[in-house]
C-alpha positions in Angstrom: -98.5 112.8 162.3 -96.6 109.9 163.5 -96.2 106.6 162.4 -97.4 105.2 165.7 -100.6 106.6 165.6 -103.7 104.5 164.1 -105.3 107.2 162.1 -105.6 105.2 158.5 -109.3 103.5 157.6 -108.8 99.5 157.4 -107.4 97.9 154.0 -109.8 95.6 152.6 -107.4 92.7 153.1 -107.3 93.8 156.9 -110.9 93.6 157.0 -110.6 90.0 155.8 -108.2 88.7 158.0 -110.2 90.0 160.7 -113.2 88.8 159.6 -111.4 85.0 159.2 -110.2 85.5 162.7 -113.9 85.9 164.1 -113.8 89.6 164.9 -117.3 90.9 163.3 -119.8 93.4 164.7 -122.2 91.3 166.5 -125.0 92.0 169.5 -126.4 89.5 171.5 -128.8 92.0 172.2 -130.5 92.7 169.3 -131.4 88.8 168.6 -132.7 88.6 171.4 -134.4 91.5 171.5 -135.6 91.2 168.1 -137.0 87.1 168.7 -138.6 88.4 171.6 -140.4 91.5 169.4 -141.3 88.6 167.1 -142.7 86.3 169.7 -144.5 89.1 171.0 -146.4 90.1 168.0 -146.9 86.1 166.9 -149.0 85.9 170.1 -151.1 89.1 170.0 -152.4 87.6 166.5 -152.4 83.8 167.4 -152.4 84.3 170.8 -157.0 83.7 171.3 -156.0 80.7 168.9 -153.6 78.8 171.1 -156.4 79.6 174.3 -158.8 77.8 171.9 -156.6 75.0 170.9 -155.8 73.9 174.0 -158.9 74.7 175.5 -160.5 72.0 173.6 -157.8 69.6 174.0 -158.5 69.8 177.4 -161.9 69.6 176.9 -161.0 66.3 174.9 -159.2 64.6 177.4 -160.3 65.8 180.8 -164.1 66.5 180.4 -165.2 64.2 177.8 -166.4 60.3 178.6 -163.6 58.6 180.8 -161.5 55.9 178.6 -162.8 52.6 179.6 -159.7 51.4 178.6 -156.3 51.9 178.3 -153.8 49.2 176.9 -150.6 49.9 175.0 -151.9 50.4 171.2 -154.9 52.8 172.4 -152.4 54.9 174.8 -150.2 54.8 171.4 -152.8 56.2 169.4 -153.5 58.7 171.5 -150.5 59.9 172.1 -149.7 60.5 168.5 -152.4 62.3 167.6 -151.9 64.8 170.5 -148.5 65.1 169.3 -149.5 65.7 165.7 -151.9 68.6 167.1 -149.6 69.9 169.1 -147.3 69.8 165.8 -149.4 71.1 163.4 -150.1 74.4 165.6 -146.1 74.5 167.3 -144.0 74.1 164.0 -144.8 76.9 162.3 -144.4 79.4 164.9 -140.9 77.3 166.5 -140.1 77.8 162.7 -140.4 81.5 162.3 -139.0 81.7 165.5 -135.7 80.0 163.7 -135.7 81.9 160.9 -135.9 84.8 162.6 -132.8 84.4 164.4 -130.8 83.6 161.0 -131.8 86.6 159.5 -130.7 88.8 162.3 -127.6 86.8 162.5 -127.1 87.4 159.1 -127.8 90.9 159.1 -125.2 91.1 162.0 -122.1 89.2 160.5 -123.3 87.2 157.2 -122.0 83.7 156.2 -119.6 82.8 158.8 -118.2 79.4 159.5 -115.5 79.2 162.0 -114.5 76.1 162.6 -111.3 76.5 164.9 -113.6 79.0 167.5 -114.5 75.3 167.7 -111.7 74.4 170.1 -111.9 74.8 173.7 -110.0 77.7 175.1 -109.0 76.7 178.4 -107.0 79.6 179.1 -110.6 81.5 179.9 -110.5 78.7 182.9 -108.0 80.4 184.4 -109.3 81.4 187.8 -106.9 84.8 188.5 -107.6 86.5 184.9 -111.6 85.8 185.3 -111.6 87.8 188.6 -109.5 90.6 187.3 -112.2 90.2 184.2 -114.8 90.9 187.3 -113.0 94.1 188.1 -112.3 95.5 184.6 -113.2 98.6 183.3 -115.3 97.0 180.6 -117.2 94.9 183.4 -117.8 98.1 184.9 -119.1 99.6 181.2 -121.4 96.8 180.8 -122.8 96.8 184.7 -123.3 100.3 183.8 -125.1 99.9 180.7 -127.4 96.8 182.0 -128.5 99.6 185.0 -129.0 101.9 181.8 -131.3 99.4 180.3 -133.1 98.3 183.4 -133.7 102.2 184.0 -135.4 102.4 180.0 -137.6 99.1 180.2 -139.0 100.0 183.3 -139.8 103.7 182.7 -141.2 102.7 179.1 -143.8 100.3 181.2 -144.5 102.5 183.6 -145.4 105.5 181.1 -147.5 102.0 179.2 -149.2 101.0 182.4 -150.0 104.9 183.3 -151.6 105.6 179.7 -154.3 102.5 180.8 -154.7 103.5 184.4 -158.6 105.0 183.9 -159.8 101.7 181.7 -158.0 100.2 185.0 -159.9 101.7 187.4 -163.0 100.9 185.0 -162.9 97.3 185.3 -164.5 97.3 188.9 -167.9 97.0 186.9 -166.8 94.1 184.2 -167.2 90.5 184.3 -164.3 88.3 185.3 -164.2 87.1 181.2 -163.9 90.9 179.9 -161.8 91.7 182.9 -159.2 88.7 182.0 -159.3 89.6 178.6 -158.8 93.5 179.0 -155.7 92.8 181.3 -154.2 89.9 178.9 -154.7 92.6 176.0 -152.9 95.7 178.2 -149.9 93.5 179.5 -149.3 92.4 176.0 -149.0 96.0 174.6 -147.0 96.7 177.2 -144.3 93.9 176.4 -144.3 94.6 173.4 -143.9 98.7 173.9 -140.9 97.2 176.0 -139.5 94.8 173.5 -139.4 97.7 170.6 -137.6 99.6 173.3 -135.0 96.6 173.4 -135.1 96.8 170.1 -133.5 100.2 169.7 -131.6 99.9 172.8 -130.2 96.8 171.0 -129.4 98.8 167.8 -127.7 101.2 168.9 -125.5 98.9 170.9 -124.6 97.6 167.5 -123.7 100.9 166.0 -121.6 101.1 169.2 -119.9 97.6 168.2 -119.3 98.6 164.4 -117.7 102.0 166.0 -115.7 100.2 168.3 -114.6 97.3 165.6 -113.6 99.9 163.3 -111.6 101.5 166.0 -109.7 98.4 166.7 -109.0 97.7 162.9 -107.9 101.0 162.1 -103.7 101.0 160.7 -100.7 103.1 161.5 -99.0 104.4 158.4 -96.4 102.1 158.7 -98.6 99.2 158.8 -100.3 100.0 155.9 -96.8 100.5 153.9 -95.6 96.6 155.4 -99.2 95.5 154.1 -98.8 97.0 150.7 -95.2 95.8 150.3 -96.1 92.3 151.8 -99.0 92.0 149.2 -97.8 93.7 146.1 -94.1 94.0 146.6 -91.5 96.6 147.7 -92.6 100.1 146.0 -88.7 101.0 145.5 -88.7 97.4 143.2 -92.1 98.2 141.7 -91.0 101.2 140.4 -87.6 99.8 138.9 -89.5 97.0 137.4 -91.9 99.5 135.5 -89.1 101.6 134.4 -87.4 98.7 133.0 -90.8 97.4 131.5 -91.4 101.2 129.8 -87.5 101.1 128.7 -88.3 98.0 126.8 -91.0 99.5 125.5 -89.2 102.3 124.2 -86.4 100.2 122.6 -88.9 97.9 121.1 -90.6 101.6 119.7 -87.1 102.4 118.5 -86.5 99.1 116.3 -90.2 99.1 114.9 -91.0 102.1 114.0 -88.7 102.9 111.3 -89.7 99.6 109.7 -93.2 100.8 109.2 -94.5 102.2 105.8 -97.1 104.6 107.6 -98.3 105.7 111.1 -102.2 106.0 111.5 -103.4 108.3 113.9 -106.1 109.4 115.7 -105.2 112.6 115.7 -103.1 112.7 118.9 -104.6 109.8 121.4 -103.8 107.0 119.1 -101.2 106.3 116.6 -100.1 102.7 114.8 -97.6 101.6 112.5 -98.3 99.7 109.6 -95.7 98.0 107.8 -96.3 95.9 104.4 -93.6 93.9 102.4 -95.5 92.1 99.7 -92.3 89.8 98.8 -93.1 88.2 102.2 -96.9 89.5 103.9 -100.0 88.5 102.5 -101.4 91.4 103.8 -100.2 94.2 106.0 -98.9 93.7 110.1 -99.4 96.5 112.9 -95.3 96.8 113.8 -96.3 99.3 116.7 -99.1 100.9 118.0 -99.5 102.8 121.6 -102.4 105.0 123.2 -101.5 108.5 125.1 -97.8 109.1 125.7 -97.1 105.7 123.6 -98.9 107.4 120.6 -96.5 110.4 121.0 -93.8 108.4 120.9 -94.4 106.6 117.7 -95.0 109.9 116.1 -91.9 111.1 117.5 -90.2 108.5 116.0 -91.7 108.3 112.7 -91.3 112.3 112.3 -87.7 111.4 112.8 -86.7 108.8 110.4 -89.5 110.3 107.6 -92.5 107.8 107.8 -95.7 109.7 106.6 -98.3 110.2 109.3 -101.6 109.4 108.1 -104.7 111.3 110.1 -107.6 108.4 110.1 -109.9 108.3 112.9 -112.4 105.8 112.6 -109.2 103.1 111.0 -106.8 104.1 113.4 -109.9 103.4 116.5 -110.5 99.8 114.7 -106.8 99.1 114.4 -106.1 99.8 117.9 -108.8 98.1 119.1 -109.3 94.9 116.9 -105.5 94.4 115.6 -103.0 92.8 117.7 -99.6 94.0 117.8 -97.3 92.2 114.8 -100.4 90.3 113.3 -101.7 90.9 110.1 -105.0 93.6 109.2 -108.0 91.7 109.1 -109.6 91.0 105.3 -112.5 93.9 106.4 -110.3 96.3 106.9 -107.7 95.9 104.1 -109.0 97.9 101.6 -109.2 100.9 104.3 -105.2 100.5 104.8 -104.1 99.5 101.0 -106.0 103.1 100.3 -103.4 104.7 102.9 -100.9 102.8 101.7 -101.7 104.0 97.8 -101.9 107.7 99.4 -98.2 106.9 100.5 -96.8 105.8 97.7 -98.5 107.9 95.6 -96.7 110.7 98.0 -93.1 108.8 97.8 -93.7 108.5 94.0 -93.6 104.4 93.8 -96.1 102.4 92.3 -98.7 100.7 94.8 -97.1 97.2 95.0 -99.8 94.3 94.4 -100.8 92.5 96.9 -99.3 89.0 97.1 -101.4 86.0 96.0 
């Protein structure tokens, strides 16, 4: 595989920088498919309410009793209230029309703000690149795929107007209301059989966008190893620091361990040093204390310069866990480590020393 070629999935911070850059999967299509699904269905169920409403607003104003008058305050008072009709049935569908094209949008990209796309680009102005844009093999894809689209919509309402043809041919003995109301009916299904097919056409031009997008952000190997070492360092420096940081360790291991009075284990994932001077302590301090590969080492260390190792589970878990390293056991958990200190010096032959007031 070569380092040239972009066969490695998209770093998170990748992702991010493209997303801050504007490049997101988006489809006009589908808002506008979907707003026009939505406006669709809106007026199959309000749609006899809207012929009503302004049915009798006409009614109101053009076949009622003539206005005998018509000065300034009357033509305001008119006007207002038609506009507060008109409000009152408009708003709420202009409204769900407006949410509906948020949520798509956020289903498409999320929370977005962008405020340098802001800036004109004038460079799109330039005359020569737009009519090589004319001739490009994307104009060509898209040409290709509107023909594609054209081709679906109308063979959906053809197949739509075909399934009504013998309630069609029916109407010859219907009145002129059924007759208008049957074909209002049928051409509305029929959009909206064509706006669901917009619909999917629309979605799976977005899976084709999220495709394509995560072509384009797709990362040699070497781009991903100048990412990694721009973000986190240079591995080679990494690695020396961590060697350095465990050598530390290790010396710190050395110097503290053979201080300690016992070693506490757990029996082999955990393993802490205890040390206790009661000249000096007021109670006993955690000198070392290490998990996996750390614990090893401490009982390495202890084996060699002859500190007793002390198999105590549940103390050596709440040691671990609850005691810092080089601060003193906590009051609850003193008489737990003065008994394995007793066992110690009961071992060593010294008396258990007192502990200091």
């Amino acid at each position: 595989m070569q380092d040239g070629e972009k066969s490695q999935d998209p770093t998170s911070h990748r992702r991010d920088q493209a997303r801050e850059e504007g490049q997101v999967v988006h489809s006009q299509d589908l808002a506008a498919a979907v707003l026009l699904l939505v406006a669709l269905v809106i007026l199959l169920n309000m749609g006899s309410g809207l012929v009503n409403f302004f049915f009798g607003m006409g009614s109101e104003h053009w076949g009622g009793e003539a206005w005998m008058q018509l000065d300034g305050q009357s033509f305001n008072v008119h006007w207002w209230r038609i506009l507060g009709l008109l409000a009152r049935v408009f708003l709420p569908i202009l409204g769900l029309f407006f949410l509906t094209g948020i949520l798509v949008h956020l289903f498409q990209v999320g929370i977005l703000f962008l405020p340098n796309k802001l800036i004109p680009d004038f460079s799109r102005l330039d005359p020569i690149q737009g009519f090589w844009r004319l001739f490009s093999l994307q104009s060509a894809v898209t040409v290709l795929l509107g023909m594609f689209k054209i081709g679906v919509v109308g063979s959906v309402a053809y197949f739509a107007f075909r399934a009504q043809q013998e309630e069609i041919l029916a109407l010859a003995g219907r009145d002129v209301p059924e007759i208008a109301r049957f074909l209002a009916e049928t051409l509305l299904w029929i959009c909206i059989k064509v706006a669901a097919a917009l619909v999917i056409l629309a979605l799976l031009d977005y899976l084709y966008q999220y495709w394509r997008n995560e072509q384009s952000l797709k990362m040699t190997p070497e781009e991903v190893r100048e990412e990694m070492k721009n973000l986190n360092g240079d591995p080679q420096m990494i690695a020396r620091r961590r060697q350095v940081q465990r050598q530390l360790a290790q010396n710190r291991l050395k110097s503290a361990v053979p201080r300690a009075d016992v070693v506490i284990t757990n029996p082999t994932e955990l393993a802490i040093a205890v040390h206790y001077d009661p000249q000096t302590m007021q109670a006993p301090v955690v000198v070392a204390k290490g998990a996996g590969v750390m614990a090893q080492r401490i009982r390495k260390l202890a084996l060699e310069a002859g500190i007793p190792i002390v198999e105590k589970k549940p103390l050596a878990q709440l040691l671990f866990k609850e005691v810092e390293l080089n601060h003193p056991i906590p009051d609850k958990m003193y008489s737990a480590v003065a008994e394995v200190l007793a066992y110690v010096y009961q071992l060593k032959g010294k008396p258990m020393p007192g502990r200091a007031a």
